[in-house]
C-alpha positions as CSV (number, residue, x, y, z in Angstrom):
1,X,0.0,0.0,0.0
2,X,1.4,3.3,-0.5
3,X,0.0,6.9,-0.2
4,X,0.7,9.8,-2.2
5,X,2.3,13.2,-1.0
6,X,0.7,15.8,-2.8
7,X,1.7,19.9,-2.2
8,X,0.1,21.7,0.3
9,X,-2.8,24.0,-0.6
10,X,-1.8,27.6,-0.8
11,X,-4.4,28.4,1.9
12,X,-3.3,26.4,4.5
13,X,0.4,28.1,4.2
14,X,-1.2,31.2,4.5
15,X,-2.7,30.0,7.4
16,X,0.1,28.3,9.0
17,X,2.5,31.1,8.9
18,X,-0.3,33.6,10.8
19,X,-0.8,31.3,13.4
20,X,3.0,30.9,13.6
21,X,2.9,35.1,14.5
22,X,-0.2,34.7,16.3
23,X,0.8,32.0,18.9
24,X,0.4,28.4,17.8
25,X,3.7,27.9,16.6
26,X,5.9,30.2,18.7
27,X,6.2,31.6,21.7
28,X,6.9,34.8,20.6
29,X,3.6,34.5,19.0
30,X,1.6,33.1,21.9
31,X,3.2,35.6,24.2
32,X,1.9,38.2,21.9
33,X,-1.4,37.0,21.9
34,X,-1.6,36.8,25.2
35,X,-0.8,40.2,25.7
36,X,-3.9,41.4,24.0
37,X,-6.0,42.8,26.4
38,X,-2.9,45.3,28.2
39,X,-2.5,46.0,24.6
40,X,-5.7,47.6,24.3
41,X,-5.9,49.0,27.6
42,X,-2.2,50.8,26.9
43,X,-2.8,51.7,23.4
44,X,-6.2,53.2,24.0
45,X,-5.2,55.1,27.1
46,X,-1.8,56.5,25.9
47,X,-3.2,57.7,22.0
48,X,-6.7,58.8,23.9
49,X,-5.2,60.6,26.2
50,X,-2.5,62.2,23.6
51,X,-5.3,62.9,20.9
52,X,-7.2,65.5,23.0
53,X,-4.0,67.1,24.3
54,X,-4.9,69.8,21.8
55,X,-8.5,69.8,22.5
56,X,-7.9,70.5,26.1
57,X,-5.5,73.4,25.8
58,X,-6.8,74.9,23.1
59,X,-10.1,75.1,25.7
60,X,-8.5,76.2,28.9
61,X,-6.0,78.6,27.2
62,X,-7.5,79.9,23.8
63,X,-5.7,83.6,23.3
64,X,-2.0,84.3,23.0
65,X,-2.6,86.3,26.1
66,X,-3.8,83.4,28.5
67,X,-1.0,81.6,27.5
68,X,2.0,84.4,28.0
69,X,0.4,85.1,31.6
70,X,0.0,81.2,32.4
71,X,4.1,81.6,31.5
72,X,4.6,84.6,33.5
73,X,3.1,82.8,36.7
74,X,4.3,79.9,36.8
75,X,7.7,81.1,37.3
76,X,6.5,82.2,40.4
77,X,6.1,78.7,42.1
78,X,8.7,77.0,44.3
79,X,10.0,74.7,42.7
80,X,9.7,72.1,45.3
81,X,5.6,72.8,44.3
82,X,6.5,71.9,40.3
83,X,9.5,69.1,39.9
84,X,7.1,66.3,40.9
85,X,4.8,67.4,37.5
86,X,7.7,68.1,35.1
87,X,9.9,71.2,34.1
88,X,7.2,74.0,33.2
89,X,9.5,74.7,29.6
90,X,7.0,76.7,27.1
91,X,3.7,75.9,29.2
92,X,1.8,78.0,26.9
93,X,2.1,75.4,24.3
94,X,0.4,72.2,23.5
95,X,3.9,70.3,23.9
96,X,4.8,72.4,27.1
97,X,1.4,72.0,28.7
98,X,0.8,67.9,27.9
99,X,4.6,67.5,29.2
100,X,3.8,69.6,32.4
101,X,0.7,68.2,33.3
102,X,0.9,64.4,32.1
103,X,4.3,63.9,31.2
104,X,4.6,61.6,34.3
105,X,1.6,59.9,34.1
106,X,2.5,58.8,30.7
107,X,5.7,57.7,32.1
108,X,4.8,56.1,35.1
109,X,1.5,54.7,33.2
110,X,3.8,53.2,31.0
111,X,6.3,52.1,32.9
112,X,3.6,50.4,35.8
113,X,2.4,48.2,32.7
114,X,6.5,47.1,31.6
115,X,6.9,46.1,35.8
116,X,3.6,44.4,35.7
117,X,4.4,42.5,32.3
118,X,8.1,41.2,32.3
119,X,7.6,40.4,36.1
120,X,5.0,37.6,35.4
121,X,5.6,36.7,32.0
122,X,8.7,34.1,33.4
123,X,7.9,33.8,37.2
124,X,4.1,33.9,36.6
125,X,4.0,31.1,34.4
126,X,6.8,29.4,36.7
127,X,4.4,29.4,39.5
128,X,1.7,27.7,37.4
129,X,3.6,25.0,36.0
130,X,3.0,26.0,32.6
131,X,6.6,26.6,31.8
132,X,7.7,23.0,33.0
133,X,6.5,21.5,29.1
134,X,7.4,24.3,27.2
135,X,11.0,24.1,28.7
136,X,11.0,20.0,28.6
137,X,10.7,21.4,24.4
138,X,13.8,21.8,22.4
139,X,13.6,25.7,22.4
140,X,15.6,26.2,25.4
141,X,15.6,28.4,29.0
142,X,17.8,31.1,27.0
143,X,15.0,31.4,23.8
144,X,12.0,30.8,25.9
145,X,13.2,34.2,27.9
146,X,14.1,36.1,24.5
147,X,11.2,35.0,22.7
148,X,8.8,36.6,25.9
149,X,11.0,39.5,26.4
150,X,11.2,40.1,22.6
151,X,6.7,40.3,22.5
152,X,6.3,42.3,25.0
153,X,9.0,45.0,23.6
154,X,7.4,44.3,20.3
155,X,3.6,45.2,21.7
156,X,5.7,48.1,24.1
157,X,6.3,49.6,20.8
158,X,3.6,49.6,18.6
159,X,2.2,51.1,21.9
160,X,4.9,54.2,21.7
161,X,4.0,53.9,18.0
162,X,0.7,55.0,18.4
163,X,1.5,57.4,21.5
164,X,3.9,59.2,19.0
165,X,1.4,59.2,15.8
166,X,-1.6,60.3,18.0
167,X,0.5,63.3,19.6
168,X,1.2,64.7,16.3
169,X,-1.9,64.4,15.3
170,X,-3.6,66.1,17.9
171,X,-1.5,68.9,17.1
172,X,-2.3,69.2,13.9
173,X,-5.9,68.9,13.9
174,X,-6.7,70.5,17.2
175,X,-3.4,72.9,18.4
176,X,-3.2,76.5,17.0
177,X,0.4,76.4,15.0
178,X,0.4,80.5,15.6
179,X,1.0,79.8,19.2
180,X,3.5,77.5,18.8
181,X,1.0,74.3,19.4
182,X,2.8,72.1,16.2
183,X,4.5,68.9,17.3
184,X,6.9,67.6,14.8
185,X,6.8,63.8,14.6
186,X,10.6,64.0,15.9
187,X,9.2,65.3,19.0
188,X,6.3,63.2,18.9
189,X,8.7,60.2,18.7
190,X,11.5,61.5,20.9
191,X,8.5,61.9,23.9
192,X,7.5,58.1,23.0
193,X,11.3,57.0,23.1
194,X,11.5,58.7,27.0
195,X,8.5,56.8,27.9
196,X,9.3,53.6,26.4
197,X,12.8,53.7,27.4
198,X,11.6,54.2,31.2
199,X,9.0,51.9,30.7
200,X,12.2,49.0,29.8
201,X,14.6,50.4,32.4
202,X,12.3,49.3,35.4
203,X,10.6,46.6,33.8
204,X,13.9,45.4,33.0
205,X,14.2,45.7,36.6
206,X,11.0,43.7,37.4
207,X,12.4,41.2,35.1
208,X,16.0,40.7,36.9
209,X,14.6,40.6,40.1
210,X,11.9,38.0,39.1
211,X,14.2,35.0,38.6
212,X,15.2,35.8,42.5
213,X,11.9,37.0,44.1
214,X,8.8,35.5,41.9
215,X,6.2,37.4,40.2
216,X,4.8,39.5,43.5
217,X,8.0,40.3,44.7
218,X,9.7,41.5,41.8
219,X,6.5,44.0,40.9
220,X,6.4,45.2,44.5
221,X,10.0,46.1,44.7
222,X,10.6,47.5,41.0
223,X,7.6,49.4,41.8
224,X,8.7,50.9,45.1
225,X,12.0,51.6,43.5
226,X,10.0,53.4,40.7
227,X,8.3,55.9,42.8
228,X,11.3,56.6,44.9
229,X,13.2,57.6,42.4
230,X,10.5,59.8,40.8
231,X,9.9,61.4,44.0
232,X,13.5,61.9,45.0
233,X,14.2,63.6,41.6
234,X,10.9,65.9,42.4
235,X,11.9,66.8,45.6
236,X,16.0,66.9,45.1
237,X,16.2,64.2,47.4
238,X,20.1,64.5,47.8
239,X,22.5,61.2,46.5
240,X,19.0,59.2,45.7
241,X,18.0,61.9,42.9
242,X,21.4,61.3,41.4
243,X,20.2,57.8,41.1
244,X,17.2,58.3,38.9
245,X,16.1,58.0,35.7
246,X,13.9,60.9,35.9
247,X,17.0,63.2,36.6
248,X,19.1,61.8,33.8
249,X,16.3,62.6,31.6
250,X,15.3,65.8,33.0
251,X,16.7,68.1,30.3
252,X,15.3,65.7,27.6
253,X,11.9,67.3,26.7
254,X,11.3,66.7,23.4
255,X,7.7,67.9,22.9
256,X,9.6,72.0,23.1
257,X,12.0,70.8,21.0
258,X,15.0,70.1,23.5
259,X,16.6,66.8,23.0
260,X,19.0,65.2,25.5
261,X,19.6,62.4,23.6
262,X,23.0,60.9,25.3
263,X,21.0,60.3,28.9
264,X,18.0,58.4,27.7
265,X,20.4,56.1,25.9
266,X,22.1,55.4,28.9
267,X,18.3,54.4,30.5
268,X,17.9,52.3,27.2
269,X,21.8,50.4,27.7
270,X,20.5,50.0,31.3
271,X,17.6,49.1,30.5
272,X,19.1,46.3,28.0
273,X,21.5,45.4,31.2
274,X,18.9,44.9,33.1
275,X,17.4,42.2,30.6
276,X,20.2,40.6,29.8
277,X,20.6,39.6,33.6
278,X,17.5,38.8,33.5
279,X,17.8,36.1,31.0
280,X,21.0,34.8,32.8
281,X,19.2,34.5,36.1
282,X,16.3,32.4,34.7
283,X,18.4,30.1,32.5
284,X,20.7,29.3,35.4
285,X,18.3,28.9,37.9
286,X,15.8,26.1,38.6
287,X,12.3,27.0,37.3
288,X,9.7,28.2,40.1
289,X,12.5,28.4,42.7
290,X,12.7,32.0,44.6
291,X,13.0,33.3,47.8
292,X,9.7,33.8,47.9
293,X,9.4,37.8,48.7
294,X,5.8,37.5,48.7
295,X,2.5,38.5,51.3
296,X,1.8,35.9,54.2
297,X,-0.1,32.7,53.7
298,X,-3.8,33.3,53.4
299,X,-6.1,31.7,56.4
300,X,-8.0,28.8,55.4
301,X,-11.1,30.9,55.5
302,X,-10.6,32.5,52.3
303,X,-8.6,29.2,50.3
304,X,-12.0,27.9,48.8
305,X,-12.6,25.6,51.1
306,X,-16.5,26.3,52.7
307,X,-18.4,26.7,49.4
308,X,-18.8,28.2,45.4
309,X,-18.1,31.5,46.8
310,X,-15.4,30.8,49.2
311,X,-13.7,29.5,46.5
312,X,-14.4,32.2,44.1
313,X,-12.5,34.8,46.7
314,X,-10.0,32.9,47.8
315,X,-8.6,33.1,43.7
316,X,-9.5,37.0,43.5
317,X,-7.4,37.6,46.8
318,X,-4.1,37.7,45.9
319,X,-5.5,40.2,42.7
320,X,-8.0,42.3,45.3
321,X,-4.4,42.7,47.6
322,X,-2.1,43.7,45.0
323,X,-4.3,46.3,43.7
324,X,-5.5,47.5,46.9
325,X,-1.5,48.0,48.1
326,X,-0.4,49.8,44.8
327,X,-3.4,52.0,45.1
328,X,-2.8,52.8,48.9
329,X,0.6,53.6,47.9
330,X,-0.1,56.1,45.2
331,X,-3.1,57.0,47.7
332,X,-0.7,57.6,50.5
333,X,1.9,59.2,48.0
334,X,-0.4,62.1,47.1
335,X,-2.1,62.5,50.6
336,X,1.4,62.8,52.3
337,X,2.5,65.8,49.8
338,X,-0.3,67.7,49.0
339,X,-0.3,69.0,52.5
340,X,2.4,71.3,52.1
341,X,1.1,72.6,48.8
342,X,-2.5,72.6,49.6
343,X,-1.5,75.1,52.2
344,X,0.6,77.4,50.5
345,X,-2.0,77.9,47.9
346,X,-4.4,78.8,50.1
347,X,-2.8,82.0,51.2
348,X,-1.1,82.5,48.3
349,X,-3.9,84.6,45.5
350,X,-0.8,84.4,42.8
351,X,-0.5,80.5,42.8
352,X,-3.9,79.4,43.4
353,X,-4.8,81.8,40.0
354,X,-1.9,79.8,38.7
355,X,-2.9,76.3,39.4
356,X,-6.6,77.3,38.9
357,X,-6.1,78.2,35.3
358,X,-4.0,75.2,34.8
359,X,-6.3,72.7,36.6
360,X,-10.1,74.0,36.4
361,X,-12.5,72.9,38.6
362,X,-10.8,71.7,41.4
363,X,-10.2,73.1,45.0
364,X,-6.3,72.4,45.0
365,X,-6.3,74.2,48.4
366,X,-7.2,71.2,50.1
367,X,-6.1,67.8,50.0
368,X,-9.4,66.2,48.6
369,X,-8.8,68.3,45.7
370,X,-5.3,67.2,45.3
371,X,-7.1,63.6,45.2
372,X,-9.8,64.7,42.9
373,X,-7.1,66.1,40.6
374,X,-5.8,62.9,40.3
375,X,-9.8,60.9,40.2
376,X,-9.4,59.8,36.7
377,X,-6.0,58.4,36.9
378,X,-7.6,56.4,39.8
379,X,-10.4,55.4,37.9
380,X,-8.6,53.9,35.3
381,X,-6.5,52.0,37.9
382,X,-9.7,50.7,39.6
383,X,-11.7,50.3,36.4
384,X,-8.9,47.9,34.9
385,X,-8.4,46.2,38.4
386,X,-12.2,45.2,37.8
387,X,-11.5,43.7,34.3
388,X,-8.5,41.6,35.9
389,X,-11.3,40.4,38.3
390,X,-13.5,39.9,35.7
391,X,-10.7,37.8,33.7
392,X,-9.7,35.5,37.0
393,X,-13.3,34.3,36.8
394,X,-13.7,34.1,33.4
395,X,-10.7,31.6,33.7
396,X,-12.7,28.8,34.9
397,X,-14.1,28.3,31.4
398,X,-11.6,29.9,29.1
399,X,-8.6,27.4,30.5
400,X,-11.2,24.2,30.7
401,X,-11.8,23.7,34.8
402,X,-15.4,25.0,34.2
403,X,-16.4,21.4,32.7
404,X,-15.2,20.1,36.3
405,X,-16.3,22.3,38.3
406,X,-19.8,21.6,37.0
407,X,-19.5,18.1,37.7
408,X,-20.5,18.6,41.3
409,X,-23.8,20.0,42.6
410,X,-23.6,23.6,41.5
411,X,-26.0,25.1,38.3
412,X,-24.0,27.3,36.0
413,X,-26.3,30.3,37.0
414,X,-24.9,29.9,40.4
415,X,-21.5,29.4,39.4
416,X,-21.9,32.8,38.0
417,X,-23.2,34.7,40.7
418,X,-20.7,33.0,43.0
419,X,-17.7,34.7,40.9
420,X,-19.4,38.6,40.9
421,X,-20.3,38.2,44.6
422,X,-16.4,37.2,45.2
423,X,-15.5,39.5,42.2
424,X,-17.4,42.6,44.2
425,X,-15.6,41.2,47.5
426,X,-12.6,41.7,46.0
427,X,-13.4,45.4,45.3
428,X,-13.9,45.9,48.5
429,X,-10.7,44.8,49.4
430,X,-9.2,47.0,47.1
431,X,-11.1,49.2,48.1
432,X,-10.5,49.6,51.6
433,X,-6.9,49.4,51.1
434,X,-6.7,52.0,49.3
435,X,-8.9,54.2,51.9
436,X,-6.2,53.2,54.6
437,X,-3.2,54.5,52.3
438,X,-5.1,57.9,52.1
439,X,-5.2,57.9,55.5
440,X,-1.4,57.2,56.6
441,X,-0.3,59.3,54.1
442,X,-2.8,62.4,55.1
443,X,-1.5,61.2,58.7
444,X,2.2,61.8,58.2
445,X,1.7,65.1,56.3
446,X,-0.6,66.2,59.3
447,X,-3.7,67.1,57.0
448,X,-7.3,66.3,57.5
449,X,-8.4,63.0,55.5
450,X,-12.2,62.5,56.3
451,X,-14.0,63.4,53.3
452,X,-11.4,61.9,50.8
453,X,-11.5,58.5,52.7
454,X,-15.1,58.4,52.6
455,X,-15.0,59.9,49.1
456,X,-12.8,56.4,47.8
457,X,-15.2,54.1,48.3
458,X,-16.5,55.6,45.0
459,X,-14.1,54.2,43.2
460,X,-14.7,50.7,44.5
461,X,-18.8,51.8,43.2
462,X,-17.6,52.5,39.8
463,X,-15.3,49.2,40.0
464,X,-18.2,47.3,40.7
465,X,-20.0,48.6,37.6
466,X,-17.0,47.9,35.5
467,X,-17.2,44.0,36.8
468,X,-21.1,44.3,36.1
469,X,-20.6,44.4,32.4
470,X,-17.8,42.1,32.2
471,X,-20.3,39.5,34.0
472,X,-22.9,40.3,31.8
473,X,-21.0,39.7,28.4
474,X,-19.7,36.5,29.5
475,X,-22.6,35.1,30.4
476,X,-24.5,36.2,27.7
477,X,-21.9,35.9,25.1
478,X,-18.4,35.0,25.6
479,X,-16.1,34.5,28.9
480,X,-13.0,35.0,26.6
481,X,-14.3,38.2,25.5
482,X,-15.8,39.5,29.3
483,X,-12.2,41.0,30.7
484,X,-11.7,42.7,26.8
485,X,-15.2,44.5,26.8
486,X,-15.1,45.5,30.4
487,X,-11.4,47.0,30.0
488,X,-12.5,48.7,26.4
489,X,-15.6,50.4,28.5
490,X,-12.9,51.8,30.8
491,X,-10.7,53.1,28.1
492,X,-14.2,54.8,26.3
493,X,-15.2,55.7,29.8
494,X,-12.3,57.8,30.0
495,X,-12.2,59.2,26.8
496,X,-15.7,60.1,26.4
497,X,-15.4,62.3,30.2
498,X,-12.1,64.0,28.4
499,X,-12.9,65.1,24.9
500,X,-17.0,65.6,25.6
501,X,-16.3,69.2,27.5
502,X,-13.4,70.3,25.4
503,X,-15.4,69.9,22.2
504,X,-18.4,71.5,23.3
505,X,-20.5,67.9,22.8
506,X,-24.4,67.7,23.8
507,X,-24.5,67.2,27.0
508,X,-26.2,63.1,26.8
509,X,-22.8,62.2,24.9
510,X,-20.7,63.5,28.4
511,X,-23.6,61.3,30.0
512,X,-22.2,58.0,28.5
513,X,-20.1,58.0,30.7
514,X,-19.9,56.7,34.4
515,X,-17.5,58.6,35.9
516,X,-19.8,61.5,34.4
517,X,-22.5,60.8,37.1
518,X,-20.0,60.8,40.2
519,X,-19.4,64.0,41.0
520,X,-16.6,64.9,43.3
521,X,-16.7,62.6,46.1
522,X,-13.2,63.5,47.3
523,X,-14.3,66.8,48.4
524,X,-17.8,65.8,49.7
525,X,-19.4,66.3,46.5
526,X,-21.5,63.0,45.8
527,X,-24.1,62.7,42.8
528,X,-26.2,59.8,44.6
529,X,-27.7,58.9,41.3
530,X,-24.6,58.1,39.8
531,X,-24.2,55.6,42.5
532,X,-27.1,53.9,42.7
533,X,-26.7,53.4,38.9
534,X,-23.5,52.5,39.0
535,X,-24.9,49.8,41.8
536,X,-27.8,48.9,39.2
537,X,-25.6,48.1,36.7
538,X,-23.1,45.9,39.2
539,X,-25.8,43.5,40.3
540,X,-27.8,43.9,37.0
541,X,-24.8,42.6,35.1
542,X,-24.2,39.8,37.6
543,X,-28.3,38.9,37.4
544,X,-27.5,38.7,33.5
545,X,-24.6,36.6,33.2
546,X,-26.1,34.4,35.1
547,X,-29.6,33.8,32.9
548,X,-27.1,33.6,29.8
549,X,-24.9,30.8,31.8
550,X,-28.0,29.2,32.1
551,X,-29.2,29.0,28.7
552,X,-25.8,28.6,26.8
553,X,-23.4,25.9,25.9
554,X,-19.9,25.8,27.5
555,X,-17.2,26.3,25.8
């Protein structure tokens, strides 16, 4: 008997090499794949947020004069007050003005998703077991760590792609080129190279210290380190400032057109350092070994042993405590050093005109308004801690344990409503954490902390809401799909609240969004309707997930 060997049809080659990029035949390509979801989230915040740069300044300063005075004062301010923002270089200008005010939360955005990434992407999967049969492979220690590393730099820079793109863009449809609003892409792409480059250097960081410390450890310390050094350049902290990455770059502010080339590509050799030790940890050491750096062991209450729901929580824990802690810390960050400020600007006339006309509608002479300033920054942070809630649970089915856990004597309805009652647990966690950061931190700068403590639990509300429609669209439609929608909702969220008032939109389009309906809760300034419908939509979108579990297949 023989058979024939005939040529392969030209469709399946096609076919073949795409799933080779898109991860069935690499791991470059599954890597990439699997980084989907931070891709959106990153991509859409970043180009958002740089698209209506020109929207917003061209609203809050429209006239040559605005801008000259907004110059004149700022000069005025201690500089302990501005080096935490950014050097105020041409503030009058789109690229002055977006450097200024969000220079470092593009930075720190950025680099807070590089930590997050290159610490789990080895260790995470280390922890799991996952990496035991790819290594058992003939690929190797050293190409399985090059192959990850080289996706997520990869999906890093189509990110900086699109942050560089979107911010020339935005100043040539929206900036006035009279007033010196035009960003060249050089700039555009000299801005994206400072972030990126940051973004490497401590998740480079992250990924040394993984090999040695596992997944939690590594994020918590590169992290720490992280803010330190950003606050230490701020405040001219003497020796540690020297050590930072924010002072070697502090000259480089390429959206005014001033280069410093030679220091960021110092962060970039350190950052490629910082890799390459990486590697050389994990291929010499044994896989899943550390010194385990890590939080306490959890009680037995909340391991999953007493029920559905028990079980539920216990797996969003470790998620609800990580968030919570990195949001108390940023919490505790602002509440500790917007003391100081909040009380020179209130007896100061000159600065609070200053920082009123830079940052309308907020009471910056108090601490809540410090913490409102910052609100949507927090909600992001909170919205997208809901969508990595919404993704734990959505686990169950996406990674095939739903088909056992279903073998017992639980309905997939209640399945359902046994993850968003641990899922809305684990908000409060995160929640409450993050309260108790405000409070330390308004303790040790001696300020008054009452109304922005109360004022947080909003963001554990809106949270809920966020976890509501994930619920909802994997029980109706798809689990694999639930974490995607809910984190795409947050980006539009956002967007929607930031370019609506610029543009002048009818007011039902600023309604679309939730954080719309909120008012200012960290200054005692609640909109109860908001909340209740934010609450609506929470347990509505659990109800609904759980009639579509009912009345669907499994995948």
């Amino acid at each position: 008997m023989t058979t024939g060997v005939g040529s392969v049809p030209a469709g399946r080659t096609v076919a073949s090499s795409f799933s080779r990029v898109y991860g069935l035949g690499s791991i470059y390509g599954k890597t990439i794949r699997d980084s989907r979801l931070a891709f959106i989230i990153a991509a859409g915040l970043l180009g958002g947020m740089a698209l209506v740069m020109g929207l917003a300044i061209s609203s809050i300063f429209p006239t040559a004069a605005s801008r000259l005075e907004v110059d004149k004062l700022i000069g005025s301010i201690p500089a302990s007050m501005i080096n935490l923002f950014g050097k105020p270089v041409s503030l009058g200008t789109l690229g002055g003005y977006m450097t200024f005010k969000y220079g470092a939360i593009f930075a720190l955005g950025t680099a807070l998703w590089s930590v997050l990434a290159l610490s789990s992407t080895l260790a995470g999967e280390a922890r799991r077991g996952s990496l035991d049969l790819v290594a058992s492979t003939p690929f190797g220690k050293r190409r399985i760590a090059l192959e990850k590393v080289a996706a997520h730099l990869t999906m890093l820079g189509l990110a900086m792609a699109i942050l560089a793109v979107m911010t020339t863009a935005s100043s040539t449809l929206f900036g006035d080129a009279a007033l010196g609003d035009r960003i060249s892409l050089l700039s555009s792409v000299g801005f994206a190279l400072w972030c990126g480059f940051l973004a490497v250097f401590f998740g480079g960081l992250a990924f040394a210290l993984a090999p040695l410390l596992g997944r939690a450890g590594s994020a918590g310390v590169s992290s720490l380190v992280m803010l330190v050094l950003w606050v230490a350049n701020g405040l001219d902290v003497a020796g540690i400032a020297l050590l930072s990455p924010f002072r070697w770059t502090a000259d480089h502010i390429a959206l005014v057109g001033r280069y410093d080339w030679l220091p960021l590509g110092l962060v970039g050799i350190g950052a490629v350092i910082l890799l390459a030790i990486g590697v050389e940890l994990f291929v010499r050491r044994d896989l899943g070994v550390t010194a385990g750096l890590s939080l306490p062991h959890l009680p037995a209450a909340v391991l999953g042993v007493h029920g559905p729901i028990s079980r539920a929580f216990g797996e969003q824990l470790p998620r609800a405590l990580s968030w919570g802690i990195g949001l108390g810390l940023m919490g505790a960050l602002i509440a500790s050093l917007v003391g100081p400020m909040a009380s020179q600007l209130g007896t100061d006339p000159g600065l609070s005109k200053t920082f009123g006309a830079i940052f309308p509608g907020f009471d910056l002479a108090s601490t809540g308004g410090w913490l409102q300033l910052y609100a949507e920054l927090l909600f992001i942070a909170a919205g997208f801690a809901a969508a990595t809630f919404v993704s734990k649970w959505a686990s169950d089915e996406t990674d095939g344990r739903l088909e056992m856990v279903l073998t017992t004597p639980m309905a997939r309805a209640w399945w359902a409503i046994a993850g968003g009652i641990a899922a809305i647990l684990a908000v409060v966690v995160m929640t409450v954490l993050f309260a108790a950061g405000i409070g330390l931190g308004a303790a040790s700068g001696g300020v008054a902390a009452g109304d922005p403590m109360v004022g947080s639990a909003v963001l554990g509300v809106y949270a809920a809401a966020i976890a509501g429609v994930g619920f909802a669209v994997g029980g109706l439609w798809r689990t694999s799909l639930a974490a995607e929608v809910a984190a795409l909702i947050v980006v539009a969220t956002y967007l929607v609240d930031l370019i609506a008032p610029p543009l002048k939109l009818p007011d039902w389009v600023h309604q679309l969004a939730l954080t719309a309906h909120l008012g200012q809760p960290m200054v005692g300034q609640w909109d109860v309707a908001g909340v209740v419908a934010c609450v609506a939509i929470a347990a509505g979108g659990v109800l609904l997930g759980a009639w579509g579990m009912a009345r669907r297949d499994v995948d």
